[in-house]
Each structure stands twice: as structure tokens, then as C-alpha cells.
C-alpha positions as CSV (number, residue, x, y, z in Angstrom):
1,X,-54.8,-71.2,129.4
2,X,-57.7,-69.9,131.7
3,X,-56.4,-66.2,131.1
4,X,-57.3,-67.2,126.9
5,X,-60.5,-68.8,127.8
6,X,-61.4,-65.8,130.1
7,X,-60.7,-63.5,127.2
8,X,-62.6,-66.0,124.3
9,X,-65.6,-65.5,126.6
10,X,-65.7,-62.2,126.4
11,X,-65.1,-61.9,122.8
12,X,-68.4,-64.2,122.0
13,X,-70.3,-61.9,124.7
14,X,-68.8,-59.0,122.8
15,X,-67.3,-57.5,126.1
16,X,-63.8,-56.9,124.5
17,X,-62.3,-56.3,121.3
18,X,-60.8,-59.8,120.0
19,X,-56.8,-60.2,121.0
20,X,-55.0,-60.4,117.7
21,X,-51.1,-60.9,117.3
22,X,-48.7,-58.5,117.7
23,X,-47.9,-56.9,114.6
24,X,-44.0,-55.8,114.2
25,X,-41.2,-55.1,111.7
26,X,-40.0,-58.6,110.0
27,X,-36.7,-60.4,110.5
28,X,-34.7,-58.3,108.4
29,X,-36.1,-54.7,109.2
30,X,-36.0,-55.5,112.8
31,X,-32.1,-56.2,112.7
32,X,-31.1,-53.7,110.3
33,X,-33.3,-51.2,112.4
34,X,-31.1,-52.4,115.9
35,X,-27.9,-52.1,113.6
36,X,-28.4,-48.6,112.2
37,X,-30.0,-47.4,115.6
38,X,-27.5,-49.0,118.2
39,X,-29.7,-50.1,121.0
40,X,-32.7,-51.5,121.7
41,X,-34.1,-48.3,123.5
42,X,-33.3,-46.2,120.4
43,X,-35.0,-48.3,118.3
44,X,-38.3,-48.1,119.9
45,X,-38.3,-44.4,119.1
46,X,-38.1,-45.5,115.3
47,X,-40.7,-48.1,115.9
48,X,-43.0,-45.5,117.6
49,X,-42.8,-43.4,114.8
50,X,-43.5,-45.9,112.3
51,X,-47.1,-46.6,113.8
52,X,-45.8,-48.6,116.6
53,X,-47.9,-47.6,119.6
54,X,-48.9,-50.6,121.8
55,X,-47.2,-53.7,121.6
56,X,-44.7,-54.8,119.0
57,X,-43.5,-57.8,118.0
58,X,-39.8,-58.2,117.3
59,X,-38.3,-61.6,115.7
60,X,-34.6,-61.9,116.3
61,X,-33.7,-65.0,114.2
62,X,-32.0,-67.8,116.6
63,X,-32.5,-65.2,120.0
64,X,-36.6,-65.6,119.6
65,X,-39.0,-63.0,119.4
66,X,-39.5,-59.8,122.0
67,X,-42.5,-58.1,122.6
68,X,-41.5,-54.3,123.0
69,X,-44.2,-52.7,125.4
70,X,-44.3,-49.3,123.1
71,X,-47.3,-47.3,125.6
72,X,-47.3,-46.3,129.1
73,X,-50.9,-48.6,130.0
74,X,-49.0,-51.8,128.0
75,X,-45.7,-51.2,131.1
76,X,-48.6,-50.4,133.5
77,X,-50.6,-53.5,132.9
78,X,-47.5,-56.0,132.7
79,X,-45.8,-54.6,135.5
80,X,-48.9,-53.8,138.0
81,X,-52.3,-54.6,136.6
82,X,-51.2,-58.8,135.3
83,X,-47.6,-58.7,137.2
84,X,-48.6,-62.0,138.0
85,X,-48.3,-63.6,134.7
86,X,-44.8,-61.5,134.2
87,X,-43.1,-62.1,136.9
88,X,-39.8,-63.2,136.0
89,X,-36.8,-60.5,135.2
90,X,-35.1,-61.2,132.2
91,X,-31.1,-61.4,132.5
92,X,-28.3,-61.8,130.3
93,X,-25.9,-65.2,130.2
94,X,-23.1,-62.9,131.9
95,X,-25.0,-62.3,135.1
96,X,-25.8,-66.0,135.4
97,X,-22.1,-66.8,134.6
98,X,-20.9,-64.1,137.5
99,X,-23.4,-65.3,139.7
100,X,-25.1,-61.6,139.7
101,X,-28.7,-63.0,139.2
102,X,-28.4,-64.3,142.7
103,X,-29.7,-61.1,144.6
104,X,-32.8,-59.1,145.4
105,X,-32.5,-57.4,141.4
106,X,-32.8,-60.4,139.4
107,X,-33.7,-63.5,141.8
108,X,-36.9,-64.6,140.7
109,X,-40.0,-66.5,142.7
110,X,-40.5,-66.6,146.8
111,X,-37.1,-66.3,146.7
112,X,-37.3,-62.8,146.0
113,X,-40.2,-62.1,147.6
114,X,-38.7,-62.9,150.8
115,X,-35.4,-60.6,150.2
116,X,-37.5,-57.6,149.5
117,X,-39.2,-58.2,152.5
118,X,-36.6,-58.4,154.4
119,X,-35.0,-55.7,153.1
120,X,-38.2,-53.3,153.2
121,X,-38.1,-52.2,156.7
122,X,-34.2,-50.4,156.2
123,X,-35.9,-48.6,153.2
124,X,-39.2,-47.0,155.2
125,X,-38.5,-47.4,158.9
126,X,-37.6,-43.5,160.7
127,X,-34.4,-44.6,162.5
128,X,-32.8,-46.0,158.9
129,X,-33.9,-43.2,156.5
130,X,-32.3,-40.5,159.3
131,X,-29.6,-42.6,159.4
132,X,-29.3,-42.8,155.3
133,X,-30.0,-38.9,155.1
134,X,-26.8,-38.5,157.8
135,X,-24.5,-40.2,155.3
136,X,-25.6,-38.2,152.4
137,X,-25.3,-34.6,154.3
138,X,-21.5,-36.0,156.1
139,X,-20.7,-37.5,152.8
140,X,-21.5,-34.1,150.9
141,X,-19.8,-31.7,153.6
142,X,-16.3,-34.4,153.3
143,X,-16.1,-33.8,149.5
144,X,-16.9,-30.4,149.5
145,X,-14.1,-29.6,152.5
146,X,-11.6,-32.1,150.1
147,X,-12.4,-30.0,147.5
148,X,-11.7,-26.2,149.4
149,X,-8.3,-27.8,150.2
150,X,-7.5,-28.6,146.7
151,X,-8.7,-25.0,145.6
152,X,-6.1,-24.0,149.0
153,X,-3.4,-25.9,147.0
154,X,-4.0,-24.4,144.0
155,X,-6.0,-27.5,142.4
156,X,-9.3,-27.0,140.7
157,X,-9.1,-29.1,138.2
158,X,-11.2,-32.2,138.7
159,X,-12.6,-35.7,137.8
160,X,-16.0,-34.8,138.8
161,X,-17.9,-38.6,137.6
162,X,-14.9,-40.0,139.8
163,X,-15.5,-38.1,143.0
164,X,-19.4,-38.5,142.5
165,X,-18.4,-42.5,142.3
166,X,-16.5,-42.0,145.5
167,X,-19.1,-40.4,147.4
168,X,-21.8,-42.1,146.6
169,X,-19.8,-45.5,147.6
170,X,-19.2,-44.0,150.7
171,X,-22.9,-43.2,151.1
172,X,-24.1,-46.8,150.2
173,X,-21.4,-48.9,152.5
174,X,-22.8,-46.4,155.3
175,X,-26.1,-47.5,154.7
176,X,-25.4,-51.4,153.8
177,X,-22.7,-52.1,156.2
178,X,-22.5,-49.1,158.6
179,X,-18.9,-48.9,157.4
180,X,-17.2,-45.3,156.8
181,X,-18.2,-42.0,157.9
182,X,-18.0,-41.6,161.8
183,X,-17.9,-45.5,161.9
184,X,-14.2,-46.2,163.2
185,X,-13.6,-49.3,160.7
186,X,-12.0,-46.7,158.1
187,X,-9.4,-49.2,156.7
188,X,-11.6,-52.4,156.1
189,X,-14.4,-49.7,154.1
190,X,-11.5,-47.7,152.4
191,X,-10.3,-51.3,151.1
192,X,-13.8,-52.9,150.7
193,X,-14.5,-49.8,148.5
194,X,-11.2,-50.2,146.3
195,X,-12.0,-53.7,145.6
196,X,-16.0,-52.8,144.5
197,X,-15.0,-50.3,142.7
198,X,-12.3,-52.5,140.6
199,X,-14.9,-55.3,140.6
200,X,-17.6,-53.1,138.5
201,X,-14.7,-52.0,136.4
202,X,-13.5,-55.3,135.4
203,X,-17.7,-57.3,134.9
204,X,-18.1,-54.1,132.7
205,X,-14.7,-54.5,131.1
206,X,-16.0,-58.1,130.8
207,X,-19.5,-57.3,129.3
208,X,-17.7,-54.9,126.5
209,X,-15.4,-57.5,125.1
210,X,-16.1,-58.4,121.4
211,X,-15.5,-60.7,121.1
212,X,-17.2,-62.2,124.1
213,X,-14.2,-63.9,125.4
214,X,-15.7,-65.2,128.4
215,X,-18.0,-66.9,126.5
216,X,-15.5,-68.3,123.7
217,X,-12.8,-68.8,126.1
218,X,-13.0,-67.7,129.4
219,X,-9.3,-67.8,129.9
220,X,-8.4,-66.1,127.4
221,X,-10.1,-63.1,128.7
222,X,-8.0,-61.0,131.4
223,X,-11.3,-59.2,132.5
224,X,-13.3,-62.1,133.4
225,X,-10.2,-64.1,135.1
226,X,-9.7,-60.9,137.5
227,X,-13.3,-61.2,138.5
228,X,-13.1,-64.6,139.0
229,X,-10.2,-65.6,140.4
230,X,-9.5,-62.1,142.4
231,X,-11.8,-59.5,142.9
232,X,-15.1,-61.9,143.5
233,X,-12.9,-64.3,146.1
234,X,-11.0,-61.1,147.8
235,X,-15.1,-59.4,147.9
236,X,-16.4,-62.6,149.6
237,X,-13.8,-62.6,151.8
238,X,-14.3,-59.0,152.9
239,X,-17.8,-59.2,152.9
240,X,-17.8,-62.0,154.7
241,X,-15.3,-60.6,157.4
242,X,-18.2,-57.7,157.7
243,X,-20.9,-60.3,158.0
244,X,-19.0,-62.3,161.2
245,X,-18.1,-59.0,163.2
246,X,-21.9,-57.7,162.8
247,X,-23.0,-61.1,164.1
248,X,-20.2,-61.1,166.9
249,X,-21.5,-57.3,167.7
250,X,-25.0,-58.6,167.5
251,X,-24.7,-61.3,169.5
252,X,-23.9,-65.2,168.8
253,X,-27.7,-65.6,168.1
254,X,-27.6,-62.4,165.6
255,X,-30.5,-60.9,167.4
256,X,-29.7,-57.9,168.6
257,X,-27.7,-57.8,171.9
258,X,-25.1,-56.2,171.0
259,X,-27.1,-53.2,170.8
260,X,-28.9,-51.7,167.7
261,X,-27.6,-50.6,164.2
262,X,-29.4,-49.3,161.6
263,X,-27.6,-50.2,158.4
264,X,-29.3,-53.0,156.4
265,X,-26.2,-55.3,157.5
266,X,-27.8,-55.1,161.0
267,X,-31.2,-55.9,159.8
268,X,-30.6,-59.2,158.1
269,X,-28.3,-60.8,159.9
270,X,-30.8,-60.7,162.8
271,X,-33.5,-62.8,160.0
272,X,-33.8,-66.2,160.8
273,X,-32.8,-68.7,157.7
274,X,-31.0,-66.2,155.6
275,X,-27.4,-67.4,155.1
276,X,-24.0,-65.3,155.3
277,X,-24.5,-66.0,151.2
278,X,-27.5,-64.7,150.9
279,X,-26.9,-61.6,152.7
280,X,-23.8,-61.3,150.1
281,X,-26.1,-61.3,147.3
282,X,-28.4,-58.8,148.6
283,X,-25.7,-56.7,149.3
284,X,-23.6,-56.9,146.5
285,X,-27.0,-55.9,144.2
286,X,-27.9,-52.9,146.7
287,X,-24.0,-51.6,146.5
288,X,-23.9,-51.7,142.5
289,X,-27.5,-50.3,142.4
290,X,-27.1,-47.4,144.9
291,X,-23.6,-46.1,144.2
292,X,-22.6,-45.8,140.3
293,X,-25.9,-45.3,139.6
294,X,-26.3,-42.2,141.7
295,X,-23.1,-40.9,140.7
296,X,-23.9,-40.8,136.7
297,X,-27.0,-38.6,137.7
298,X,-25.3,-36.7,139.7
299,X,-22.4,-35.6,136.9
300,X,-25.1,-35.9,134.3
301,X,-27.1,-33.5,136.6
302,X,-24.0,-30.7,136.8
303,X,-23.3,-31.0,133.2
304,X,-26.9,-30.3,132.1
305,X,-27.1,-27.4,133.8
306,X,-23.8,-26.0,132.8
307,X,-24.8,-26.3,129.0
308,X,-24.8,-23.1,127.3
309,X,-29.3,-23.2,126.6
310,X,-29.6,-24.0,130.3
311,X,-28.4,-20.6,131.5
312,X,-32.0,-20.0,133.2
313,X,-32.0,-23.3,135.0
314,X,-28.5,-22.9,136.8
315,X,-30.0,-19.6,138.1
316,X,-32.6,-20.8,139.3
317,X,-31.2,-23.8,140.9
318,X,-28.5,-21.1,142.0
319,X,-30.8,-19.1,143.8
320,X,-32.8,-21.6,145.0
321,X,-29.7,-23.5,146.8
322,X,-28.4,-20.2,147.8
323,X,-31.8,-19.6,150.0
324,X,-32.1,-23.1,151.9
325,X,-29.5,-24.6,153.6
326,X,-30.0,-28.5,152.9
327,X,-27.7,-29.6,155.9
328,X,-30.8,-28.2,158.4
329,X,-33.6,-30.2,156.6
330,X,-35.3,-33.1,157.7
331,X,-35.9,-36.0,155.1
332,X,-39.8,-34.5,154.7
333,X,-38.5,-31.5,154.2
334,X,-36.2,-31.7,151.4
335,X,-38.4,-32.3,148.2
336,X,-40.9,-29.3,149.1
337,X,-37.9,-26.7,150.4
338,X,-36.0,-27.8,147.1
339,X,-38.4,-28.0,144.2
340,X,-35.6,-26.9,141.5
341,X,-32.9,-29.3,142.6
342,X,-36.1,-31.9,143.0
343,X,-36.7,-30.6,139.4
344,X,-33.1,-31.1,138.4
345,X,-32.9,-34.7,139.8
346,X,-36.4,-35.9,137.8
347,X,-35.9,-34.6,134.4
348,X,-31.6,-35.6,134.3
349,X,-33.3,-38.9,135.3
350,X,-36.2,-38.9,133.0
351,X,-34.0,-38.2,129.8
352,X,-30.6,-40.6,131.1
353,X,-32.1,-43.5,133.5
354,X,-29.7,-45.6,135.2
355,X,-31.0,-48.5,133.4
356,X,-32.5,-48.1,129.8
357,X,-34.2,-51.6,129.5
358,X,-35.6,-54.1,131.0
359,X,-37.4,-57.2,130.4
360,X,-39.9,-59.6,132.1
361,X,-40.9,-63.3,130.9
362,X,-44.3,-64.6,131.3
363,X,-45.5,-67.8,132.6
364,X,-48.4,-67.9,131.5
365,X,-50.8,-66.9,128.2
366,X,-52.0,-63.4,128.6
367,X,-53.2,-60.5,126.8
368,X,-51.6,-57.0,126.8
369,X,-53.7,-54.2,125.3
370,X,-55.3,-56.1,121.7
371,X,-52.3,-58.6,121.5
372,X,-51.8,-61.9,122.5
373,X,-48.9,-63.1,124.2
374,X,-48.1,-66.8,124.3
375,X,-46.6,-68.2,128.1
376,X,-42.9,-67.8,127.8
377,X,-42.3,-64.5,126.0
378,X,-40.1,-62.1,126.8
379,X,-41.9,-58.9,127.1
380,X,-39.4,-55.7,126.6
381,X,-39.7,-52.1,128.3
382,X,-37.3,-48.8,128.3
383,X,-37.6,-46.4,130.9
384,X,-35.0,-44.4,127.9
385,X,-37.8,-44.5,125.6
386,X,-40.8,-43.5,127.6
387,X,-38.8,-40.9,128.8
388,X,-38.1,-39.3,125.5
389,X,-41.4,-40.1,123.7
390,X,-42.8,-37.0,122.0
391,X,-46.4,-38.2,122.3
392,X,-46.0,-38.6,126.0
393,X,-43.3,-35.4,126.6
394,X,-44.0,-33.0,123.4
395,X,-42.1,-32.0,120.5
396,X,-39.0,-31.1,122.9
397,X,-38.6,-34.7,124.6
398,X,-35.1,-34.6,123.8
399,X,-34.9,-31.8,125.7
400,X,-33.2,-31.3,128.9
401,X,-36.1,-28.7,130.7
402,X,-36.4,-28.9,134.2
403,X,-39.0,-26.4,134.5
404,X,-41.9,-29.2,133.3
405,X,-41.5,-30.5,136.5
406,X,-41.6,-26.9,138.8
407,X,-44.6,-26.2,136.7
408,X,-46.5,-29.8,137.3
409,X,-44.1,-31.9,140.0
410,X,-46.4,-35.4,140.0
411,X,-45.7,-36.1,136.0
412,X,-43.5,-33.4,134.4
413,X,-46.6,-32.7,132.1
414,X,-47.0,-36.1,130.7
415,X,-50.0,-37.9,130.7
416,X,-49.6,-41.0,132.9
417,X,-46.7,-41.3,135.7
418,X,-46.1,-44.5,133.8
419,X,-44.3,-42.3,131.5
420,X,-41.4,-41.6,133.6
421,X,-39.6,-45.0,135.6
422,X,-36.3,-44.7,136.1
423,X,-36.7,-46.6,139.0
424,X,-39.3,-49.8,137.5
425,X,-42.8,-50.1,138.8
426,X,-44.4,-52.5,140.7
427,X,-43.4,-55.5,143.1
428,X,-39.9,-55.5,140.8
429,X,-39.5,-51.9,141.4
430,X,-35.9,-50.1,143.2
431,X,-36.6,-50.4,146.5
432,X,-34.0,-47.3,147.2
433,X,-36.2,-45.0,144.9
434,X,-37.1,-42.1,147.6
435,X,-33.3,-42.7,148.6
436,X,-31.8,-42.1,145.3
437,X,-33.5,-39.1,144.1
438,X,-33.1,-37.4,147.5
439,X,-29.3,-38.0,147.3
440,X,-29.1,-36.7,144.3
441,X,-31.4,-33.6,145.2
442,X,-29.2,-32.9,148.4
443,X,-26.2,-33.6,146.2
444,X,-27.6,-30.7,143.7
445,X,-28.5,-28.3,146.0
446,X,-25.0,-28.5,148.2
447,X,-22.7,-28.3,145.5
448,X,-24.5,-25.7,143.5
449,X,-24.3,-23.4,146.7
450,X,-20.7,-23.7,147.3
451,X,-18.9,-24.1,144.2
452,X,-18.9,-22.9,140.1
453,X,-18.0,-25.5,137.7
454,X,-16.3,-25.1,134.2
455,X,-16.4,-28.7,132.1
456,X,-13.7,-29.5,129.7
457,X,-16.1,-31.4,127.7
458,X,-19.0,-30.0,125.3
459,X,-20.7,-33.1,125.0
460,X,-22.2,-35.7,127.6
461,X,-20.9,-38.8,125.8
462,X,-22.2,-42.0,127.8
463,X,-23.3,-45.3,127.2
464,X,-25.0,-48.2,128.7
465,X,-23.0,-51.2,130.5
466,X,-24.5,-52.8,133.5
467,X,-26.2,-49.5,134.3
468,X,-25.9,-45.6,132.9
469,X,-22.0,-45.3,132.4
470,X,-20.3,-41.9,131.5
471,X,-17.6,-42.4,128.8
472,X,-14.2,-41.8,130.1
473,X,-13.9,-38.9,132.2
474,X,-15.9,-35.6,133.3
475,X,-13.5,-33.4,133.9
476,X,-13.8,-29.7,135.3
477,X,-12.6,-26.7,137.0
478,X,-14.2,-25.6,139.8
479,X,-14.2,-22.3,142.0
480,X,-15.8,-21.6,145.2
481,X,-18.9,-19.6,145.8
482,X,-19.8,-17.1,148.5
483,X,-22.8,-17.8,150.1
């Protein structure tokens, strides 16, 4: 209510345009638009071209009404400039059901103030992001030595979205729970990673039922009882296993004198108040955001480049990887030594973001750009379709061009950084964003250097689940390179 009066005063002192209501397609175009286009993300492209260019207004019948943010300033100003009167993720009935809304991505209020703080200092302090760029380089140099000795053995034909998957697990229960890697607890991470890994199959198994079983009748759906009744209990159980050796090694007081660790495991158990629970949920978020999401860049990433048009970039990035050697650069270093692969990372994640949309609920009336907003709406973004937006990105959007960003590497050539989020904005954004795109630039750069790849596939078929999701498998021969 004061955010309306504030804005009626203005209007009478003729300070601001008057708000007005956001206009939008009706009922009926709105759900035959979503049918014929398939998702919301594609649909805002149709919307944008039909005159849409601020806010829109969506009615969905019996689901309410969405607000799609359709500009750059409109994400800007409800995710920075008024983040206060949106500051409530929006999440599906399945995460609630599955308990996934408990951690750091969709917990809403002090509570999730107080998890990203805690969690802050493992994403910026020296000794952790050393540590974090050690797993990515070990993790890089194991798969490229398991693949030589398959090319040995006379086997080059690979899975590559399942090995990325597997290394970038690796690199994440390094990081979370110092487990893997030169960490000497190999059995309890090898197993811990088997079960997360069948745990994300199975919720997305779950999520792509139709009917929605789960909803319907829970027990009739096998996906939903094996993450239930197995994979969540046997999780807990490991994770909690994790939790009560860290605090053993730690000390009984979980302060530290045990001696010092820096995974993120050894950072909150040493936090007064926070529960064995919650350091499960902010876990279990950080694992599901850091590993599959990295890992369908990563393939998407290889694939790009191997694309017939694309012949210039892969020999560039070619060249480039065969210069530097990215196992002798420091974190600083990477980004400027490796603008191509940087290159590489930012536009595969500007045209295929790990998540394609995202919502945010207001509590309170407020206006966005010339429409007003009543408290309680959901207001609707896509880091998909700012991404591929021709006003922002030209008439080749669509486009997979990795030299927009070599030629201007702040915004790729678009007019506001605003444009590209594949990692969110504000107090809601992905705390691991300087970690994810420097895995994946590291990732690039190695692999490139030491091995050729040949994809079985013509097409990069994907789809959205929980996050970016490559359809079935990504198969490929590879060959080693001579450096």
C-alpha cells in the first residue's frame, strides 16, 4: 500500500507516467500460445514479437495470472532495484512434496538469508577457491588419463554427457564434503555419488510422469516410491554419516580442533545453531546445482563446437588451448590467459542456461516499468529468453557465436548485462557462479588440447527437468591430440 501511494503522489505531481495494468494475450491465446510453443521460455519469444516488450500479463484459468518480465530493466528492477517487494522464489508442488524447497535455492525469508551467509565465505575466501580449483584440475587430469587407457584398449567410443556428470560430481563432493580426490574416504564418496546420481534420476523420472502419479496416487508411481522410501532415507543416512565424522574430526564442539578443512562441510558444521538437517538441505541444493548443471554445459559446450558452421571456433579454441597450459594457472589467471574457452563457456551458457525460468512472488503492491502489480503475484523471468532475444543479441540470437564475447567480454554485445543470467541476479543469485563458469572454462581448454572428438549425434536434443537435461545420450569417438 505505501509503494501505490508513493507512486499516486507522483502521478498528481506529474513526476511519473501513471502505472496502468499489464496488458497480455487473453485466456485462450495465452494457452494455445504455451500449447503450440511448449514452454513457457519459448513462448515469450512469440510474446516479444507480438509487441510484448515490458511486462505481460498472462491468465492461466484455475493456476492464476503470471506476470512475464519481457525486458532486461523489468528483471533488473524486480530482482535488484525493488528485490524487496519480490522476494520469495516461486516453486512447484513437487519440490514441496520432496522436501527440495528446504535449502539455500528455494528457502525463503531470514531463513535464507542466514544459509547464504553462512555459506558465502567457502565461495570467496583464498584457501576454498584454491582448494575448488584443485578439484577441477585433479578431476580433469583423472578423466583424461581414464580416457588414454580406454584409447590403449582400443575404446574410443564414449558417453561423453555421462563422464561430464561423473566428473563434475566428483568435483562438487570435493568441494561440499571434502570426499574423493586425494581424500582417502574413496568408498563412502564412490557410494554417496551412486546414490545422488540415482536420486536425480528418479525426482526427474518423477517430475516427467503424465500423468502425475505422485500427485494422483503416490503409490502407484515407482519413481516417487524409490525416492521416498530408498534413495532420500539411504541419502540421509550417508549424509548424515559425513556430517558425524566431520564433527568427530572437528572436534565434539564442531569448532575446529581437529584441524582445518576447507570444503563447505567444514565450514558449517563449525556455525552455531545450524542443525545436522539443515546442513543436509544446503548440501543437497549445492550438489544438484554444481554437478548436472555443469556437466550439460560442458557436453553442450563440445558439441557446439564440433558443429559443422563452427569450424572457425574449434580452431581457435584449438589454438588457444594448445598455447596455455591450464594446469599452471592460478584462479585469477584463467579467464584473461583463456578468453576463447571463457568465450566458449558464456555464449553455450547464454543460448542453453541451466535453468530456463524462474519465478519470484511479491508481498507487497509494487510497480514494474508502467504496470501495476498487485501484492501476491507471481512475477515470471527466463534467463532462455533473454538470452536469445534478437532486440537484445541481433538478428543471429539463435546463434551459437562465441566470438561476441572475444570481441566485447563484459556483455557479448548486448546492451545491458541483464541480458545474459544464467546464473540469477541479485541476493537470490547462484552463489557458485565464478565456480561454475571457471570449471567449465578449465574443462574446455583441457580437453580441447588433448583429445579430438567425433559425435554420433547431428543434433543437441535437450530439454528442461529440474535443470538443463540432455536427451538420452551424447555419444562420441574420441582420439588423442599431440600437444
Amino acid at each position: 500500500m505505501a509503494a501505490l501511494c508513493t507512486i499516486l503522489t507522483a502521478v498528481t505531481h506529474g513526476t511519473v507516467t501513471p502505472p496502468r495494468v499489464a496488458p497480455g494475450p487473453s485466456f485462450w491465446a495465452a494457452l494455445f500460445g504455451l500449447a503450440l510453443d511448449g514452454s513457457p521460455w519459448q513462448y515469450m519469444l512469440r510474446l516479444r514479437q507480438n509487441g510484448f516488450d515490458e511486462v505481460a500479463r498472462v491468465p492461466l484459468g484455475p493456476a492464476g495470472e503470471f506476470y512475464f518480465l519481457m525486458s532486461p530493466q523489468a528483471v533488473k528492477q524486480v530482482c535488484v532495484d525493488d528485490a524487496a517487494s519480490f522476494p520469495r522464489r516461486f516453486s512447484v508442488p513437487l519440490f514441496s512434496t520432496l522436501q527440495l524447497d528446504k535449502g539455500i535455492v528455494y528457502e525463503q525469508g531470514a531463513r535464507h538469508k542466514r544459509q547464504k551467509r553462512l555459506c558465502i565465505p567457502s565461495f570467496e575466501n583464498s584457501a576454498s577457491m584454491a582448494s575448488f580449483l584443485e578439484a577441477v584440475k585433479e578431476e580433469v587430469v583423472a578423466t583424461s588419463a581414464d580416457w588414454t587407457a580406454r584409447l590403449a584398449a582400443g575404446e574410443p567410443r564414449l558417453d561423453l554427457y555421462r563422464e561430464m556428470r561423473r566428473m563434475t560430481l566428483s568435483v562438487v563432493l570435493r568441494v561440499t564434503f571434502g570426499l574423493g580426490g586425494a581424500v582417502k574416504e574413496y568408498a563412502r564418496a564412490d557410494e554417496l555419488s551412486q546414490v545422488i546420481g540415482d536420486y536425480l534420476e528418479a525426482i526427474v523420472a518423477t517430475a516427467n510422469e503424465v500423468p502425475p502419479l505422485w500427485q494422483v496416487a503416490p503409490r502407484l508411481s515407482r519413481n516417487y516410491v524409490a525416492v521416498t522410501e530408498t534413495l532420500l532415507p539411504r541419502l540421509r543416512e550417508l549424509v548424515s554419516d559425513v556430517i558425524a565424522q566431520r564433527r568427530s574430526d572437528e572436534g565434539d564442539d564442531g569448532r575446529g580442533s581437529g584441524g582445518v578443512s576447507s570444503d563447505l562441510l567444514s565450514v558449517l558444521v563449525k556455525q552455531p545453531g545450524l542443525s545436522d538437517e539443515d546442513i543436509q538441505y544446503i548440501l543437497f541444493d549445492l550438489v544438484i546445482a554444481g554437478s548436472d548443471t555443469t556437466a550439460s554445459t560442458l557436453t553442450a559446450a563440445f558439441f557446439l563446437l564440433h558443429e559443422k558452421p563452427h569450424a572457425a571456433a574449434l580452431a581457435a579454441a584449438r589454438k588457444e588451448a594448445a598455447a596455455v597450459d591450464v594446469g599452471e594457472l592460478a584462479l585469477d589467471e584463467i579467464r584473461l590467459a583463456l578468453p576463447y574457452a571463457t568465450a566458449i563457456g558464456r555464449e553455450t551458457l547464454r543460448l542453453y542456461p541451466p535453468v530456463p525460468f524462474i519465478g519470484r512472488t511479491s508481498v507487497a503492491d509494487a510497480r514494474v516499468g508502467a504496470a501495476m502489480v498487485p501484492s501476491g503475484s507471481t512475477m515470471c523471468w527466463s534467463p532462455y529468453y533473454l538470452g536469445r532475444e534478437p532486440t537484445s543479441w541481433g538478428s543471429d540470437a539463435d546463434k551459437f557465436r562465441p566470438e561476441r564475447w572475444v570481441d566485447d567480454p563484459i556483455s557479448g554485445g548486448a546492451p545491458s548485462s541483464f541480458c545474459w543470467l544464467p546464473f540469477g541476479a541479485g541476493a537470490r543469485g547462484c552463489l557458485g557462479t565464478r565456480l561454475g563458469l571457471t570449471e567449465v572454462v578449465v574443462g574446455v581448454s583441457a580437453f580441447l588440447r588433448n583429445f579430438d572428438f567425433s559425435f554420433e549425434r547431428e543434433e543437441l536434443k535437450y530439454k528442461y527437468d529440474l535443470t538443463l537435461n540432455l536427451e538420452n545420450s551424447c555419444v562420441c569417438t574420441i582420439a588423442h591430440r599431440e600437444v
